[in-house]
C-alpha positions in Angstrom: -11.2 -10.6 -1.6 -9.0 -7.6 -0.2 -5.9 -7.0 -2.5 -3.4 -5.1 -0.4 -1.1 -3.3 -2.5 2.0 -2.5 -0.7 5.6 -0.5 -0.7 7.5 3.3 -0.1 6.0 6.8 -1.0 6.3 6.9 -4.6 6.2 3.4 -5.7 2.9 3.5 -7.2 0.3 2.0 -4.5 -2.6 4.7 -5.4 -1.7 4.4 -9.5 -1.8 0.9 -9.8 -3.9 0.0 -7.2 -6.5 2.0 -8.8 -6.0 0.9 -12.2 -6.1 -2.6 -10.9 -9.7 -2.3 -8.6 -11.0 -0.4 -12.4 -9.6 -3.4 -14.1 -11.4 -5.6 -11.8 -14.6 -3.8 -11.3 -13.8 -3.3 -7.3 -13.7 -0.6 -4.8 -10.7 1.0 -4.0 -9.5 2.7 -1.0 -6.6 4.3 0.1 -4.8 3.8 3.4 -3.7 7.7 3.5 -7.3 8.3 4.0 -6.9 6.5 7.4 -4.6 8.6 9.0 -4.8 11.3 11.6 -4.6 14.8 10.8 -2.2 14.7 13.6 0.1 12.2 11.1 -0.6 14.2 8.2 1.0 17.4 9.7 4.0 15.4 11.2 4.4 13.7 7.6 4.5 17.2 5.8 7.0 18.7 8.2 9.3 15.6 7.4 8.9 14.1 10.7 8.8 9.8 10.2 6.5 8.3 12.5 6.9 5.7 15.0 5.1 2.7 15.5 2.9 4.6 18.4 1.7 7.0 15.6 0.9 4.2 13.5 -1.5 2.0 15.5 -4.5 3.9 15.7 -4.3 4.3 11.6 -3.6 0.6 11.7 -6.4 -0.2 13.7 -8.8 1.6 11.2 -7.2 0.0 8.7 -7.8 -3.5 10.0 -12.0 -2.1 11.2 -12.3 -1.7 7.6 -10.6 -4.5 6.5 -13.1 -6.7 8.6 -16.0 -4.7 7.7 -15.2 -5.7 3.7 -14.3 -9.4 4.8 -17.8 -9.6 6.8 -19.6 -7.7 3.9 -17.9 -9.9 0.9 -16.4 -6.9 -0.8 -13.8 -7.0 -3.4 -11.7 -4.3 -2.7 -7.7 -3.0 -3.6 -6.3 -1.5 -1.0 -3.6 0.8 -1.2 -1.4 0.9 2.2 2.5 1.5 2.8 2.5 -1.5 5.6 5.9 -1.5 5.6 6.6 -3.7 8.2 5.9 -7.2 8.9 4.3 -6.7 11.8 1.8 -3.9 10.0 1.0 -6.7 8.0 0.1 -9.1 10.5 -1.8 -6.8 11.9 -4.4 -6.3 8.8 -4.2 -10.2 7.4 -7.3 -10.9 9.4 -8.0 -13.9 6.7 -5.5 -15.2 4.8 -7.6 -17.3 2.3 -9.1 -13.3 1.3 -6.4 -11.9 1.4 -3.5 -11.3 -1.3 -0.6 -9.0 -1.1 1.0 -7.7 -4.0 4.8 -5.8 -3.3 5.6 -2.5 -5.5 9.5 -3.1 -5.7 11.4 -0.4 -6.5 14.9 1.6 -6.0 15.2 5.0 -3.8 17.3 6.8 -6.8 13.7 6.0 -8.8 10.8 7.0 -6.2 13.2 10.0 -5.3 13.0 11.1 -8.3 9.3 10.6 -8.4 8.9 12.3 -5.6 10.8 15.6 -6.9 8.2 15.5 -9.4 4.6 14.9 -7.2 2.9 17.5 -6.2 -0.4 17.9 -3.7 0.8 15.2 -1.4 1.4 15.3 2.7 4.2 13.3 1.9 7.3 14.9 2.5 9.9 13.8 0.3 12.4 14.0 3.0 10.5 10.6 4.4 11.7 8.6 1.7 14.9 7.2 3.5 13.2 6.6 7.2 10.5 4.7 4.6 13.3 2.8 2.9 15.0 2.4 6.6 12.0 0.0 7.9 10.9 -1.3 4.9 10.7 -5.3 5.4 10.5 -6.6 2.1 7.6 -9.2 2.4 9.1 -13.0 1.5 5.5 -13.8 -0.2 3.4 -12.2 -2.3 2.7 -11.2 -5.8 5.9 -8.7 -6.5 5.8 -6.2 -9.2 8.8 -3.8 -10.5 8.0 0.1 -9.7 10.0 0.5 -13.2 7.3 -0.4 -15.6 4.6 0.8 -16.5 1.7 0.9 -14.6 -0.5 -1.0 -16.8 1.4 -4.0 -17.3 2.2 -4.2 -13.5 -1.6 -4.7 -13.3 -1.5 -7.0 -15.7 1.2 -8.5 -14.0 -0.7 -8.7 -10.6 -4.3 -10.0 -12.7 -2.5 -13.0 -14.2 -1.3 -13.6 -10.8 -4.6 -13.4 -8.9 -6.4 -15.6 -11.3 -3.2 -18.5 -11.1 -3.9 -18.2 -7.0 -7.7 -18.4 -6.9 -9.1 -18.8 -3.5 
């Protein structure tokens, strides 16, 4: 099964997402570790990117994706895919596939932002994030203002109530 764990810079896709494939005994991965060096650079100089800078990272996204699906993996994934149509893109098998929705307000993951450090991420990039965010209308959907742990506790009792 691929958990995709989903929302804005700052919401707490790498934290949770982590704890949650620990908690599970899964891999995890981390969709920045798809992108270009080219989208890295724009991303720290506060530039947004555009749906053309996106598709190559997407399609690496959705190789892996199918390489886990085709090798049986259990793995959280950790991926922004902000839009519905990003979404569409990686849901290459819906009965493998769950999504879970880190929900949160910009006056919180601003804040969270002022305080992360080592990250491309500029936190400038919070609004265009917030901007063409399409909040997913399924889903398992988990509030950015509690604690980590019980949002993975949260997203556990949800997974075993949906079994495949």
């Amino acid at each position: 099964m691929i958990v995709v764990v989903m929302g804005v810079s700052g919401s707490g896709k790498s934290t949770i997402g982590k704890l949650l494939a620990a908690s599970l005994n899964w891999e995890f991965s981390d969709a920045d570790d798809f992108h270009s060096a080219t989208n890295i650079e724009k991303m720290s100089k506060g530039v947004p990117l555009n749906d053309a800078d996106r598709m190559p990272w997407l399609d690496q996204l959705q190789n892996a994706i199918a390489q886990w699906l085709l090798a049986d993996k259990n793995v959280v994934l950790a991926c922004s895919a902000l839009k519905a149509s990003y979404r569409r893109l990686l849901w290459l098998n819906p009965e493998q596939m769950r999504l879970v929705y880190i929900k949160s307000s910009f006056e919180l993951l601003q804040k969270r932002l002022q305080q992360r450090q080592n990250h491309f991420m500029a936190q400038t990039l919070l609004k265009s994030q917030f901007d063409i965010l399409e909040e997913p209308k399924d889903g398992i959907i988990v509030d950015a203002n509690q604690p980590a742990i019980v949002s993975v506790q949260q997203i556990r009792e949800s997974l075993q109530s949906q079994p495949i």
